[in-house]
N, C-alpha and C positions, 0 to 999 in steps of 0.2 A: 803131210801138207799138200799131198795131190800131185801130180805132172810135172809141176814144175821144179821137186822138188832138188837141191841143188847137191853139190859133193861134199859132203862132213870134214868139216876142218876139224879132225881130232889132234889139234897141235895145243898147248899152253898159248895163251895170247891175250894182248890188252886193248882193248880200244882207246885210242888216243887223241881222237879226232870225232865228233858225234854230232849231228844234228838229224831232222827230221827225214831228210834224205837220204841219211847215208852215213859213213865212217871210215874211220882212214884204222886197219889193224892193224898193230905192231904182230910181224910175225915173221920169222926167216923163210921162210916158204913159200916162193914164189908162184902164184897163180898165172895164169896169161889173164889179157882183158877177153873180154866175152865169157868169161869161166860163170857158173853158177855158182856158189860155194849157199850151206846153211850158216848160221850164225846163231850163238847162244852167249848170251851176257848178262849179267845184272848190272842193274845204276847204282850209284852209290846212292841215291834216294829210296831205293825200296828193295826187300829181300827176295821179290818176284823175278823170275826168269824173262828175259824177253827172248824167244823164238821166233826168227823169220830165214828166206832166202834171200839175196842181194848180188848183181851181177858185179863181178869186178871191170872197174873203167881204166885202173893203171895201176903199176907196179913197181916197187923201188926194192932193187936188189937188196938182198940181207935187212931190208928195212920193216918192209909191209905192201900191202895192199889198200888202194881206195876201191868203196864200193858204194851201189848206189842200190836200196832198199826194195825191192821185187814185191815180199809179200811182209807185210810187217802188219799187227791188228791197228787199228783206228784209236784203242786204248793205249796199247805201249808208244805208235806214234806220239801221242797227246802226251806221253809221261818223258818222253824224250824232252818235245818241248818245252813243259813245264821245267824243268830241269837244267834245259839250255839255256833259258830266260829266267831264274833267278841266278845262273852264274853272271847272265851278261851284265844283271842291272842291280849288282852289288856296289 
């Protein structure tokens, strides 16, 4: 992914939190804020991988991590979306 690429969360973990921006990971493993971390996920709408890096903005002990979307493609963005907006407007 180039330069910026970020430190491999080789931990089990769920996204619990998701929008175009960013995500909140459920994960015991606390980052600090400023951390780069990579991210690897599928949506429950497709069997495709979404790769990108994203900087962590905050941290909740034993909880997780918020983060906010660094490099993510323009497609998997849009498939987020789509995604988010048929949960909101069920």
């Amino acid at each position: 992914m180039g330069p910026s690429r970020g430190k491999r969360c080789p931990h089990q973990r769920a996204v619990t939190a998701l929008d175009p921006g960013g995500a909140f990971v459920a994960i015991e493993r606390n980052y600090p804020p400023g951390s780069v971390v990579e991210l690897r996920f599928k949506l429950s709408s497709s069997a495709e991988r979404i790769v990108g890096t994203a900087v962590v903005r905050y941290g909740r002990k034993d909880k997780g991590i918020g983060v906010e979307f660094l490099e993510i493609s323009d497609r998997h963005r849009r498939q987020i979306m789509d995604l988010v907006t048929r949960i909101t407007h069920r």
